[in-house]
Every structure is written in structure tokens, then in C-alpha cells.
TIRO-2110 file (N, C-alpha, C; in Angstrom, 1 decimal):
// TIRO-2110
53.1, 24.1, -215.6, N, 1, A
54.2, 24.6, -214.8, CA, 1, A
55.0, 23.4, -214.1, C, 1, A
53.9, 22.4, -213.4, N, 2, A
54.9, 21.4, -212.9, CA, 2, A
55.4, 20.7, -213.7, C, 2, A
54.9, 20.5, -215.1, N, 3, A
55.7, 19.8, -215.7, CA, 3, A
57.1, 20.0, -216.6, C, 3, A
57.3, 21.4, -216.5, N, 4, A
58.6, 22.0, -216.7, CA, 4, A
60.0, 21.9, -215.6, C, 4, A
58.5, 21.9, -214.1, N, 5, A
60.2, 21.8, -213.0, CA, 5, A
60.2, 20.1, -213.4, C, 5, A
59.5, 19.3, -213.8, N, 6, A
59.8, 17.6, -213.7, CA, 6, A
61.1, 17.4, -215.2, C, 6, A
60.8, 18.9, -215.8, N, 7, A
61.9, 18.5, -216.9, CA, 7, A
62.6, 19.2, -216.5, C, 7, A
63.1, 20.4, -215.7, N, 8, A
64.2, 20.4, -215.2, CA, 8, A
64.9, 19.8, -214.2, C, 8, A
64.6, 18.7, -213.9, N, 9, A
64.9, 17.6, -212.5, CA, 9, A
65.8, 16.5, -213.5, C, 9, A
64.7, 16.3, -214.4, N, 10, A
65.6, 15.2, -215.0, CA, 10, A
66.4, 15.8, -215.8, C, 10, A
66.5, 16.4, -216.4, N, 11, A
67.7, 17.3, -217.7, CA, 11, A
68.8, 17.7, -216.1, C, 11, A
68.4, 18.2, -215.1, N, 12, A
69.6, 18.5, -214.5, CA, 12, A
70.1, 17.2, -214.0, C, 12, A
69.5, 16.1, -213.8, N, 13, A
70.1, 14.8, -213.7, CA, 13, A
70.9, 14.2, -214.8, C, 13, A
70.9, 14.4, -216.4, N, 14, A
71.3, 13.6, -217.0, CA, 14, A
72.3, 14.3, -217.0, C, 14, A
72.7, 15.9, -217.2, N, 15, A
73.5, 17.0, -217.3, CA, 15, A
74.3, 16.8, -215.9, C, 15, A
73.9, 16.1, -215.0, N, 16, A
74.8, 15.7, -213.3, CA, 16, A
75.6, 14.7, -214.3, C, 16, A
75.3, 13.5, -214.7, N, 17, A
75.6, 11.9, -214.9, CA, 17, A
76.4, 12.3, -216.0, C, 17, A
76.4, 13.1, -217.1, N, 18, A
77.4, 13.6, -218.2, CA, 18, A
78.6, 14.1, -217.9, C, 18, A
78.8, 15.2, -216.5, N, 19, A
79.7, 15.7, -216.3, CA, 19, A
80.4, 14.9, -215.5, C, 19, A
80.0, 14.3, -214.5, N, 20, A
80.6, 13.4, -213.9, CA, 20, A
81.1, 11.7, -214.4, C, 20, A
80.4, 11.6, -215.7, N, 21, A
80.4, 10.3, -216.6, CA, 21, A
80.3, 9.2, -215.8, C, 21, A
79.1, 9.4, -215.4, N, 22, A
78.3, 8.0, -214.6, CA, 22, A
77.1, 8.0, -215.1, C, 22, A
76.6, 8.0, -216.4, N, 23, A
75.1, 7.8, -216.6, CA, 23, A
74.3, 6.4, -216.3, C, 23, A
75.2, 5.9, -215.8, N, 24, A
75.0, 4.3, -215.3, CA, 24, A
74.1, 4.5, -213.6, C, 24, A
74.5, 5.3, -213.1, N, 25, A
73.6, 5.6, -211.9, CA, 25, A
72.7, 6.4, -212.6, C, 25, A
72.5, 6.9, -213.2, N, 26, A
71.5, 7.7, -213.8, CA, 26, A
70.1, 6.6, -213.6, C, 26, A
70.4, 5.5, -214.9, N, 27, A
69.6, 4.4, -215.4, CA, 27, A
69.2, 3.7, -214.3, C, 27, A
70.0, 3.1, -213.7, N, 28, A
69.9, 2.3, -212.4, CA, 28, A
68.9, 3.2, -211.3, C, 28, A
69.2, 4.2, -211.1, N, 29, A
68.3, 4.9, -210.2, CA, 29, A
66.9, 5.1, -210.8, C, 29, A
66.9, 5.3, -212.2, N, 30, A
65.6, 5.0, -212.6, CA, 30, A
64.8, 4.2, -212.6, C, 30, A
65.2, 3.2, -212.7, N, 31, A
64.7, 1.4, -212.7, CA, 31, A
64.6, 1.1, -211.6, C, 31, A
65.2, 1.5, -210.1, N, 32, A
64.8, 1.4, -208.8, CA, 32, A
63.6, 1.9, -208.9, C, 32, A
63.5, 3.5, -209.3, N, 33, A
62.4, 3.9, -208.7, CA, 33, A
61.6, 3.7, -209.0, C, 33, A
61.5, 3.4, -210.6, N, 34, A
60.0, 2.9, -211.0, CA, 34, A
59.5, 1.5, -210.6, C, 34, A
60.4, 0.7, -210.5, N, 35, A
59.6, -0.8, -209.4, CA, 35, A
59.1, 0.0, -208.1, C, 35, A
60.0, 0.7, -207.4, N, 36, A
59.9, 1.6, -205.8, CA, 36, A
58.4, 1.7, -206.1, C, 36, A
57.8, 2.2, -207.2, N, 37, A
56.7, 3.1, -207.7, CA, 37, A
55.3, 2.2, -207.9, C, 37, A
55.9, 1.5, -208.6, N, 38, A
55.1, 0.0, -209.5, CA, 38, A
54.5, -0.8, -207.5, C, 38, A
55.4, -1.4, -207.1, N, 39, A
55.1, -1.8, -205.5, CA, 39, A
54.1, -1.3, -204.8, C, 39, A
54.4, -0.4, -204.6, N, 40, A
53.9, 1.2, -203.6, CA, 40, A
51.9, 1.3, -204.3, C, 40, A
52.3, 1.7, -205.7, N, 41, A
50.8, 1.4, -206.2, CA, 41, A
50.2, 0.2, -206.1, C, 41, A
50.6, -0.9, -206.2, N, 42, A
50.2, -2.4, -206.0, CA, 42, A
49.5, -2.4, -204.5, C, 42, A
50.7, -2.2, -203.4, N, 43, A
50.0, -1.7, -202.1, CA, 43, A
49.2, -1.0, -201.9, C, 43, A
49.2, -0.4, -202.8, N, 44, A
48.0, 0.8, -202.2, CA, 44, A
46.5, 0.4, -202.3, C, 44, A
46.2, -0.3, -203.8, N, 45, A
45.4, -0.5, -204.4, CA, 45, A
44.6, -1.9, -202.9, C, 45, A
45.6, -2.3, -202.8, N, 46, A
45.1, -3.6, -201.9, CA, 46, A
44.6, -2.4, -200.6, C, 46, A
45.2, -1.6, -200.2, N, 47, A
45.2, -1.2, -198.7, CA, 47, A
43.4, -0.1, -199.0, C, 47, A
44.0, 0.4, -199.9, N, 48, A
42.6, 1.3, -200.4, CA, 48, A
41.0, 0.2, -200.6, C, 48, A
41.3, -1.1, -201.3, N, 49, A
40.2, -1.5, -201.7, CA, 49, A
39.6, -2.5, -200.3, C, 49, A
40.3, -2.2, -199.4, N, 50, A
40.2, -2.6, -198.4, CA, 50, A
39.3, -1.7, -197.2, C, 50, A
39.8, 0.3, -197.3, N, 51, A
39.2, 0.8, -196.8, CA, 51, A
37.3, 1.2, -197.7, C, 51, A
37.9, 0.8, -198.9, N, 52, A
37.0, 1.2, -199.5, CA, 52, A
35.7, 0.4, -199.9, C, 52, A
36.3, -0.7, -199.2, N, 53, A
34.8, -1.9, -198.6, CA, 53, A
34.5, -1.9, -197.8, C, 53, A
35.3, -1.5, -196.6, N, 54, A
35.1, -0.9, -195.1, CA, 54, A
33.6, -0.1, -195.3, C, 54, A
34.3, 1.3, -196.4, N, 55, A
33.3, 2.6, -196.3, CA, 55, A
31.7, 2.1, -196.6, C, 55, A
31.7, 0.7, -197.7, N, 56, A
30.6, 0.5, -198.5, CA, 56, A
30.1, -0.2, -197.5, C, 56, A
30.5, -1.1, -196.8, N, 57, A
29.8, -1.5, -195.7, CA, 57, A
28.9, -0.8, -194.6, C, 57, A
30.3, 0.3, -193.9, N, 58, A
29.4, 1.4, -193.2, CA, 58, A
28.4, 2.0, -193.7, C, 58, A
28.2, 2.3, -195.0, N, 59, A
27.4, 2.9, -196.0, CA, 59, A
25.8, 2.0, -195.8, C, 59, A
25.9, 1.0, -196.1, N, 60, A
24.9, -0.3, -196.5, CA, 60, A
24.5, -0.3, -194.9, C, 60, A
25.5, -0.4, -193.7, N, 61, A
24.9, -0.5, -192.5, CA, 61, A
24.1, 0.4, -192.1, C, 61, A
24.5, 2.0, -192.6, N, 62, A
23.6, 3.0, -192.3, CA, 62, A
24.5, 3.8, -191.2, C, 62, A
25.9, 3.2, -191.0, N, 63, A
26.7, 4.3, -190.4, CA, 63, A
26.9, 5.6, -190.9, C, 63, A
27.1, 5.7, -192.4, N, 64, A
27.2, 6.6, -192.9, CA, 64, A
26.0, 8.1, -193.3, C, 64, A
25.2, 7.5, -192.9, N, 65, A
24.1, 8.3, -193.0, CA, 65, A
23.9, 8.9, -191.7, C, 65, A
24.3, 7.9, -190.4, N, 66, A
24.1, 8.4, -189.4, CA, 66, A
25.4, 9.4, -189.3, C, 66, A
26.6, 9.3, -189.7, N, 67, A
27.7, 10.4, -189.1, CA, 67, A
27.0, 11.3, -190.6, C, 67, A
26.1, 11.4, -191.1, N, 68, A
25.6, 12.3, -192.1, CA, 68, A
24.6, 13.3, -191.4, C, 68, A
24.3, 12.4, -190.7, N, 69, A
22.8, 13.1, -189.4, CA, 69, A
23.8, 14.1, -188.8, C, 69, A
25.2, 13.7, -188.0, N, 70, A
25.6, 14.3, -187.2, CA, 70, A
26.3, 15.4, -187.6, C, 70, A
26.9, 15.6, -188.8, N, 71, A
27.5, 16.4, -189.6, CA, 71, A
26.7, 17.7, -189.8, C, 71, A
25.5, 17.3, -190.4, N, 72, A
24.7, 18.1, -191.4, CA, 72, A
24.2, 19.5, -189.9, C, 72, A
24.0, 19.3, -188.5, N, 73, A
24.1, 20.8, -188.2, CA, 73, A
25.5, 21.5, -188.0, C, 73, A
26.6, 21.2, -188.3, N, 74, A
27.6, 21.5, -188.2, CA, 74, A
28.0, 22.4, -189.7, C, 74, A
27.0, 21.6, -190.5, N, 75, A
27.2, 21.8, -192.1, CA, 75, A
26.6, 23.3, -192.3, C, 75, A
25.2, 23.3, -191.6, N, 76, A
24.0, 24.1, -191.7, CA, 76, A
24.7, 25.5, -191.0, C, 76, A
25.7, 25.7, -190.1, N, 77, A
26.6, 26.6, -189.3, CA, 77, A
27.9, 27.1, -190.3, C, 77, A
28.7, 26.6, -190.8, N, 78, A
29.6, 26.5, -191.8, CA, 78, A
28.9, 26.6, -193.4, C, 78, A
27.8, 26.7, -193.7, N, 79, A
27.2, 27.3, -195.0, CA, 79, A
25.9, 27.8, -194.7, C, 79, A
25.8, 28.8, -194.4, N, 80, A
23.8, 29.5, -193.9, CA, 80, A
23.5, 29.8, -194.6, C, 80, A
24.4, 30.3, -196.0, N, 81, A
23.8, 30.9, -197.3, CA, 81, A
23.5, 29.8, -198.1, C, 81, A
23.4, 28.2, -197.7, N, 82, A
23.0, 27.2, -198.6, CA, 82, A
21.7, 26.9, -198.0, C, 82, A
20.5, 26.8, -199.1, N, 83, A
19.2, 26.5, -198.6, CA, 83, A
19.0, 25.1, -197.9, C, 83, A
18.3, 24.7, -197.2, N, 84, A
17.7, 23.7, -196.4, CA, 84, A
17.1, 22.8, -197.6, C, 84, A
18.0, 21.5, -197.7, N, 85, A
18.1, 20.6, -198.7, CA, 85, A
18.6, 20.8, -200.1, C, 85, A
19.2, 21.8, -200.1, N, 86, A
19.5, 21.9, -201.4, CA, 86, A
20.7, 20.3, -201.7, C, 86, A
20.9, 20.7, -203.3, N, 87, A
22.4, 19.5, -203.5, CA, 87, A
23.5, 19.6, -202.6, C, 87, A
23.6, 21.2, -202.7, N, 88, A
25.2, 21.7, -202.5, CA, 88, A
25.0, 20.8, -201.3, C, 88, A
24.5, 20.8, -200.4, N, 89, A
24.6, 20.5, -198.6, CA, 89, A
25.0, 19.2, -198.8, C, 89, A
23.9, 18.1, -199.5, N, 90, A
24.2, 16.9, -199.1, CA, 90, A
25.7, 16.3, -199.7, C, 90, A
26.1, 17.0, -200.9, N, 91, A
27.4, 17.1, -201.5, CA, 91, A
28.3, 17.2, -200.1, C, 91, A
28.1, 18.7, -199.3, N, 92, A
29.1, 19.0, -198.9, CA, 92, A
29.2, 18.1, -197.4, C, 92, A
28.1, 17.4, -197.0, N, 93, A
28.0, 16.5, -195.9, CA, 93, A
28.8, 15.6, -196.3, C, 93, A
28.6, 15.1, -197.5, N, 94, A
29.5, 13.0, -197.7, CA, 94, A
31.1, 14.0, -198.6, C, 94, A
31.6, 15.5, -198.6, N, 95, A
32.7, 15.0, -198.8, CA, 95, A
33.4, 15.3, -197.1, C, 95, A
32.3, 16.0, -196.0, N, 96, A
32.9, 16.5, -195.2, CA, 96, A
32.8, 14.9, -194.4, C, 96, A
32.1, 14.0, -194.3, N, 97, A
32.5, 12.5, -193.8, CA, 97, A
33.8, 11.8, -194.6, C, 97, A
33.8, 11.7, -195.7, N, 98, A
35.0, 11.5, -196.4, CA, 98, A
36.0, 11.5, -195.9, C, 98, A
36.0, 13.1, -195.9, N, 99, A
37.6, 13.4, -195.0, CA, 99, A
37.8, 13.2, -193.6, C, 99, A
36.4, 13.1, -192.9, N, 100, A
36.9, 12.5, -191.7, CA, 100, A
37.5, 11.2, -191.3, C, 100, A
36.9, 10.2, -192.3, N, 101, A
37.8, 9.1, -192.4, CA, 101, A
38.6, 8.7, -193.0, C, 101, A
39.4, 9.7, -193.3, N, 102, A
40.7, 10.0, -193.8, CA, 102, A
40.7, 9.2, -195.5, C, 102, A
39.5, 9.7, -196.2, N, 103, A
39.6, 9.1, -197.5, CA, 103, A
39.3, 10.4, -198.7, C, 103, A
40.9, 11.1, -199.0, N, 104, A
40.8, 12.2, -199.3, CA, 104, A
40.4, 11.6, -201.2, C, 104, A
41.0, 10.8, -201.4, N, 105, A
40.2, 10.0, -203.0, CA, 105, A
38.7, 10.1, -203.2, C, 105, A
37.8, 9.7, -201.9, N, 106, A
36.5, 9.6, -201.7, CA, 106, A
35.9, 10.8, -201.7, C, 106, A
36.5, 11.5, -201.0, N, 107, A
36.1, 13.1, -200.2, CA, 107, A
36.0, 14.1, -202.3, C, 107, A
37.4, 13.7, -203.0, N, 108, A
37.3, 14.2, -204.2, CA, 108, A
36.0, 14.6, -204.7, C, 108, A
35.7, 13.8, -205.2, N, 109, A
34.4, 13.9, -206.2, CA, 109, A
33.2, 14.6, -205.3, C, 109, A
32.3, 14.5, -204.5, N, 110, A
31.8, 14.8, -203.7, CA, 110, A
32.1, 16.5, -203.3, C, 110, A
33.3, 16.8, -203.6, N, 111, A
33.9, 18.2, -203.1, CA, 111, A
33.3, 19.0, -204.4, C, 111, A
34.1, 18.2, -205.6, N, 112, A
33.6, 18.9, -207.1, CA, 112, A
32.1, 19.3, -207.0, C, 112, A
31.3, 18.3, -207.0, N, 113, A
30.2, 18.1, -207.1, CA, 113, A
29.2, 19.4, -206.2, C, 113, A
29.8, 19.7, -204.5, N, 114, A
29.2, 20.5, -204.1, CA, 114, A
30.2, 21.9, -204.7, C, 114, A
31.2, 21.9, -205.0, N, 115, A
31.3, 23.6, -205.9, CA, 115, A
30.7, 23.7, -207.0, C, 115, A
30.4, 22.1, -207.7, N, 116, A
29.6, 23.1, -209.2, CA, 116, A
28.1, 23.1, -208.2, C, 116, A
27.4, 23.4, -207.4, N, 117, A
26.6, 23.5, -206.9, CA, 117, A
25.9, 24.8, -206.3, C, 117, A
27.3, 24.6, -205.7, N, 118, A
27.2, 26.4, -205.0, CA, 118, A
27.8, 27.3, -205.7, C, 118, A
28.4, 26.9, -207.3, N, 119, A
28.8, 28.0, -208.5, CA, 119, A
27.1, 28.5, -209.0, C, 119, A
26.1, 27.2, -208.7, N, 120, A
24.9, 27.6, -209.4, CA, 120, A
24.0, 28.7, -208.5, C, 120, A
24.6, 28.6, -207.0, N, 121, A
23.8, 29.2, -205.8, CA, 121, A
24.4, 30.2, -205.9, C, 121, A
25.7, 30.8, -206.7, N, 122, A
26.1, 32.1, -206.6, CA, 122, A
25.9, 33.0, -207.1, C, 122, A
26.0, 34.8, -206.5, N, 123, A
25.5, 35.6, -206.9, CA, 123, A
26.9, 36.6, -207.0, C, 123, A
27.9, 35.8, -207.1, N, 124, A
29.1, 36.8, -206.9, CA, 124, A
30.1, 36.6, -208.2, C, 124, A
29.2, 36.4, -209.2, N, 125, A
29.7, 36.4, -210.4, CA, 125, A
31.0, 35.4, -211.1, C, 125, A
32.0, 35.8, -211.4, N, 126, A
33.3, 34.7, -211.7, CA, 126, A
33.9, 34.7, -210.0, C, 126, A
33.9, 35.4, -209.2, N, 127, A
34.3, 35.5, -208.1, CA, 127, A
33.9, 34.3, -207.5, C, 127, A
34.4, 33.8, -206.2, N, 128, A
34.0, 32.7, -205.0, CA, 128, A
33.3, 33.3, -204.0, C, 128, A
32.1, 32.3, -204.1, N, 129, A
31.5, 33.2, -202.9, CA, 129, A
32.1, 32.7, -201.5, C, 129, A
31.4, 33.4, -200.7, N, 130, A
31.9, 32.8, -198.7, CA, 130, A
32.1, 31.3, -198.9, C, 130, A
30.6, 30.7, -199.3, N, 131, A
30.4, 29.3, -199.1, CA, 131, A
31.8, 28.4, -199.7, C, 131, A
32.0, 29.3, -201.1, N, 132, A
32.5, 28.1, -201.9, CA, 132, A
34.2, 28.2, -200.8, C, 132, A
34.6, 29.6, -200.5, N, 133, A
35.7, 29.7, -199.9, CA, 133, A
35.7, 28.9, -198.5, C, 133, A
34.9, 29.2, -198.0, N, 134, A
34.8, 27.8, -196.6, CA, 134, A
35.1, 26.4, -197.2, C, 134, A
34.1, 26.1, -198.3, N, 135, A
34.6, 24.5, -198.7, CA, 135, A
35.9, 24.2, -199.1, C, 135, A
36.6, 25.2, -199.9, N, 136, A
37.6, 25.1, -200.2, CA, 136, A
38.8, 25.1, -198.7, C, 136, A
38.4, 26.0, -197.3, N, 137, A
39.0, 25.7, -196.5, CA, 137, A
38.8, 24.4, -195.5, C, 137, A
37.6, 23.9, -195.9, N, 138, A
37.6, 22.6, -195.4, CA, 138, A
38.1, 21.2, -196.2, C, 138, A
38.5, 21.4, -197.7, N, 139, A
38.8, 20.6, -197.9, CA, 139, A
40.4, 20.8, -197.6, C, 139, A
40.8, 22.1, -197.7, N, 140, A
42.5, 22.0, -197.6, CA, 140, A
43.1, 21.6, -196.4, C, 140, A
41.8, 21.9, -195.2, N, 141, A
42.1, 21.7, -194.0, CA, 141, A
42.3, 19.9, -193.3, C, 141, A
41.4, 19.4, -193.8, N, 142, A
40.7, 17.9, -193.8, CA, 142, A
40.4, 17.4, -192.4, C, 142, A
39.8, 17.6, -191.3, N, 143, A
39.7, 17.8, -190.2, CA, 143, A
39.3, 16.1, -190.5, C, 143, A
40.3, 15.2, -189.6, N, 144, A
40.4, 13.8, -190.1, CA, 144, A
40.7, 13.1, -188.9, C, 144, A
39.8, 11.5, -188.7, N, 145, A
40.1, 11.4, -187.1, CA, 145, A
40.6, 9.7, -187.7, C, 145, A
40.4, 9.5, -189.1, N, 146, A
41.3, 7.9, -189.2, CA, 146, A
42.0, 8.1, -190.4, C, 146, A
43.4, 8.5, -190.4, N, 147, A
43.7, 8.4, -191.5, CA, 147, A
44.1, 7.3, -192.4, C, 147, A
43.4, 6.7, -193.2, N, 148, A
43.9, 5.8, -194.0, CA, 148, A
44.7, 5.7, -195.0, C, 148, A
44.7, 6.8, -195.3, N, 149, A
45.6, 6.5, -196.5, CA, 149, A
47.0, 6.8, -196.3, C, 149, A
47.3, 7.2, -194.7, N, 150, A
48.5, 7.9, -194.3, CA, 150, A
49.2, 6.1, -193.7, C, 150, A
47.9, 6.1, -193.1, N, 151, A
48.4, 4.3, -192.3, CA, 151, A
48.5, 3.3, -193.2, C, 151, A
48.0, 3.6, -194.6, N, 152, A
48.1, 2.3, -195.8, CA, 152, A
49.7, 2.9, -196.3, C, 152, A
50.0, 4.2, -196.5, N, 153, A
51.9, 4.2, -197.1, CA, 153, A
52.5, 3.7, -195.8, C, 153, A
52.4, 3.9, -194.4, N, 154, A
53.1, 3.3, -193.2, CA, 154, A
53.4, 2.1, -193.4, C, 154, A
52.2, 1.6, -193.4, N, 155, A
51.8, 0.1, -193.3, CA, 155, A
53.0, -0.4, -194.7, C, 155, A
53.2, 0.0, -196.0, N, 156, A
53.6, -0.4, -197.1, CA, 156, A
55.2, 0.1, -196.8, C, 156, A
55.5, 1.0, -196.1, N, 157, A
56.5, 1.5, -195.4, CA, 157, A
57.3, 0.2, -194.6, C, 157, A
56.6, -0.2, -194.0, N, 158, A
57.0, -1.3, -193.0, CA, 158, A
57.2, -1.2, -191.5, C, 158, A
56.5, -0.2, -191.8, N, 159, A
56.4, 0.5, -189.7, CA, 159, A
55.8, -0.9, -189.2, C, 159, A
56.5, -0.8, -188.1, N, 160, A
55.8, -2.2, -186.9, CA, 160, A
54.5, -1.5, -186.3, C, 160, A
54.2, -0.2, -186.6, N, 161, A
52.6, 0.4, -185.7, CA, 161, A
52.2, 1.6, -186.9, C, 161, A
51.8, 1.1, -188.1, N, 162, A
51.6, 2.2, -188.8, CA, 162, A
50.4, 2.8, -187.7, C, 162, A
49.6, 2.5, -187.1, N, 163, A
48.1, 3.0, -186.5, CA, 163, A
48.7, 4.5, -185.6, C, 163, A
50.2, 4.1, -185.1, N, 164, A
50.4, 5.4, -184.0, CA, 164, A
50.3, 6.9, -184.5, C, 164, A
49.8, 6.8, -185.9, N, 165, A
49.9, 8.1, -186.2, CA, 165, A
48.5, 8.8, -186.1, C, 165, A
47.2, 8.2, -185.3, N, 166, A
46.1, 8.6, -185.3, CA, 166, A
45.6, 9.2, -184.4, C, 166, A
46.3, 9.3, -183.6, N, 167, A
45.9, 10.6, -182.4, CA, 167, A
46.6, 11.7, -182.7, C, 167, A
48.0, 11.9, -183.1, N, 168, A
48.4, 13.0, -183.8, CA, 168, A
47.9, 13.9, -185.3, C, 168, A
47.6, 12.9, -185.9, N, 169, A
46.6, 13.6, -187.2, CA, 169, A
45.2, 14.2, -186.3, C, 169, A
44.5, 13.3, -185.5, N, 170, A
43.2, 14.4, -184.9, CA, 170, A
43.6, 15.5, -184.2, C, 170, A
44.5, 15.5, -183.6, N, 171, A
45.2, 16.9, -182.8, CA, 171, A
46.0, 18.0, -183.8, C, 171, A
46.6, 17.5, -185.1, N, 172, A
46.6, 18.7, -185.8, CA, 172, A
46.1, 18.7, -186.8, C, 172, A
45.1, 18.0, -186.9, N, 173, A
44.1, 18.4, -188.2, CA, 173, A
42.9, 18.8, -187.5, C, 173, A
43.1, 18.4, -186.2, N, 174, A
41.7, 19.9, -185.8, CA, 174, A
42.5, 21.3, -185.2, C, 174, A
43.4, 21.5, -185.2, N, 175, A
43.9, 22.7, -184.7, CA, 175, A
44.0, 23.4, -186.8, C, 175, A
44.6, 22.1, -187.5, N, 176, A
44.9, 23.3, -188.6, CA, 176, A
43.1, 23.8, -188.8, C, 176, A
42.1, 23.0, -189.0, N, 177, A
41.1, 23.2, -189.6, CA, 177, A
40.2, 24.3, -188.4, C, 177, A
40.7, 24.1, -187.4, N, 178, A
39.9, 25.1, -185.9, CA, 178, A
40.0, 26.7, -186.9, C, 178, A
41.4, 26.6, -186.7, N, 179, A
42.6, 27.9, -187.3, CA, 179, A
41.9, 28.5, -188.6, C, 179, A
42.4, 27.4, -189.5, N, 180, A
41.3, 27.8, -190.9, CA, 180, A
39.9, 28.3, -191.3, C, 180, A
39.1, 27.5, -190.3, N, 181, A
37.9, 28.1, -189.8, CA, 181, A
37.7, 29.0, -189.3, C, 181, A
38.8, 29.6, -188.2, N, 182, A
38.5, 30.7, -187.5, CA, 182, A
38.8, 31.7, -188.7, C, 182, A
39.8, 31.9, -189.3, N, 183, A
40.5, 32.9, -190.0, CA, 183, A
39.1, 33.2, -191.4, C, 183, A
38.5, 32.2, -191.8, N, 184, A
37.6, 32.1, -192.8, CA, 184, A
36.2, 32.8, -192.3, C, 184, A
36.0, 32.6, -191.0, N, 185, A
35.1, 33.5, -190.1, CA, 185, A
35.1, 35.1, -190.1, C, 185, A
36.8, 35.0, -189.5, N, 186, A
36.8, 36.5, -189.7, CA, 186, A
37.0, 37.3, -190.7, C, 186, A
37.3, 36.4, -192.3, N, 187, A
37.7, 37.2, -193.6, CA, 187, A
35.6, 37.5, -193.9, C, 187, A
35.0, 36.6, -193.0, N, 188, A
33.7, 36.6, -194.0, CA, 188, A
33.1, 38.2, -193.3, C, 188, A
33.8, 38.0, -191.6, N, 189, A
33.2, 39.2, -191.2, CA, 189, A
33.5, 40.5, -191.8, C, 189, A
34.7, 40.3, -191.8, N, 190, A
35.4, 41.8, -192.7, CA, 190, A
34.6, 42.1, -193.9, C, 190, A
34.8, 40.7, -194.8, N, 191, A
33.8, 41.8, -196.0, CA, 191, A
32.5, 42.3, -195.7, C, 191, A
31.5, 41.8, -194.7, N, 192, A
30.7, 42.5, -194.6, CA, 192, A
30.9, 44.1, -194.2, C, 192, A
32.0, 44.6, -193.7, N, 193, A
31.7, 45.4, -192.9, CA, 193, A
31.8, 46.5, -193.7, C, 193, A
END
């Protein structure tokens, strides 16, 4: 599907440049934006491999295990239908640190990993169970207290403070994810009833 609205963007662009007979902005706008594009990836790649020695570090220090410690009764409240040690949990612990430090790339794999997990723990057929629907609202939600990847496009952006945006991401990424949570609470209550 999205790749039909990407062909009607550009067919309505070349069909703009025909009627107006300037296909020369056409070309030109395209060649901007693919360097614009080419840059931006280049930046990223530095700014990410940067957070992403950060994480390996925390990791190897044993920070990451420790915000693993802290997570996992929060985990154990947010999935009760997942057994004590199972995969799904520790899956769903390192993607739910992931996203707290704003490394939604990292958080990926880790996310997959605990739904083909809890697809094995399920008993609700082709359906989603509670569990998998909570993870799914935690991932959409991303309750996030450093975002990096928002401060690496700033930073590539050329803000003089890409960092100012990190007390505002914790204040509405815990209000959306509070919200999401609550509302995921009370859909789980209803079906019981």
C-alpha cells in the first residue's frame, strides 16, 4: 500500500513539472534530496555507533543488567500470564530497557523475539493474547527517558542544544505510555467480565 501512495507522489510530481513545463525543478529537487538523504544517513550511522558503544559498554559494566534487575518487577506486573523465567520475560525486559534509552533500533529485535515467544505461551489461537497486546502497547508507547535517536537527527539538524528535548520526551512519553497502560488494563478487565 505504501508503495503505491510513494508512486502517486512522484507521478503527481512529474504530472505538476509537465503541466507547468519545469521538469528541471523536478530533477534538481531530486538530487537535493537524495544527497539531503545520503548526509543524514552518514550522520546517523556516526551518532548511532556512538550510542551503540555507549550501550555495549553499560552492558559489559553490568549497568544493563542492573536496570534489568529494576525493570523485571515492573515486567512481572505488566505480564502475570508469563511464567517466572521464561524467554518471553527476559526478551521483554532488554526490549523494555531499550526503549528506555531511547534506542528504538535496539528495542526492535528483542520486541520480535518476545512475541514469537508469547505466540508459543498462547492459548488464544490466531488471536493476540493480553500479554502480546500489552507488549505491543509498550512498544508503541516507548516510555523513554534518553532519547537518542531524536538528539542524533537534532544534533545533525544543527540545533545549538539538541539535549533540550529530554525532559519533554519523559513527560510525554510517560503520560502517553501511563494512558496506554491504563486503557490496556481496562480492555483486559472487560474481557474478563
Amino acid at each position: 500500500m505504501i508503495n503505491l501512495i510513494w508512486l502517486a507522489l512522484i507521478g503527481a510530481a512529474f504530472l505538476a513539472a509537465a503541466l507547468t513545463g519545469r521538469p528541471d525543478l523536478v530533477t534538481k529537487a531530486s538530487a537535493s534530496a537524495a544527497q539531503d538523504a545520503v548526509e543524514t544517513a552518514l550522520g546517523l550511522v556516526g551518532v548511532m555507533s556512538l550510542w551503540l558503544g555507549m550501550m555495549r559498554i553499560a552492558e559489559r559494566a553490568g549497568l544493563l543488567d542492573g536496570l534489568a534487575r529494576l525493570l523485571r518487577p515492573v515486567a512481572r506486573r505488566l505480564f502475570p500470564d508469563v511464567p517466572e523465567g521464561h524467554p518471553a520475560m527476559g526478551a521483554i525486559v532488554a526490549n523494555m530497557a531499550a526503549n528506555l534509552l531511547g534506542m528504538a533500533g535496539a528495542a526492535t529485535p528483542f520486541g520480535l523475539k518476545a512475541m514469537q515467544e508469547l505466540r508459543k505461551l498462547s492459548t488464544f489461537g490466531a488471536e493476540a493474547s493480553p500479554a502480546m497486546c500489552t507488549l505491543v502497547v509498550l512498544n508503541t508507547t516507548a516510555f523513554t527517558l534518553v532519547p537518542a535517536t531524536v538528539i542524533a537527527f537534532r544534533s545533525l539538524a544543527g540545533s545549538t542544544s539538541p539535549a533540550e528535548i529530554v525532559l519533554p520526551t519523559i513527560l510525554v512519553s510517560a503520560a502517553s505510555s501511563g494512558s496506554a497502560l491504563l486503557a490496556d488494563a481496562i480492555m483486559r478487565h472487560r474481557s474478563r467480565l
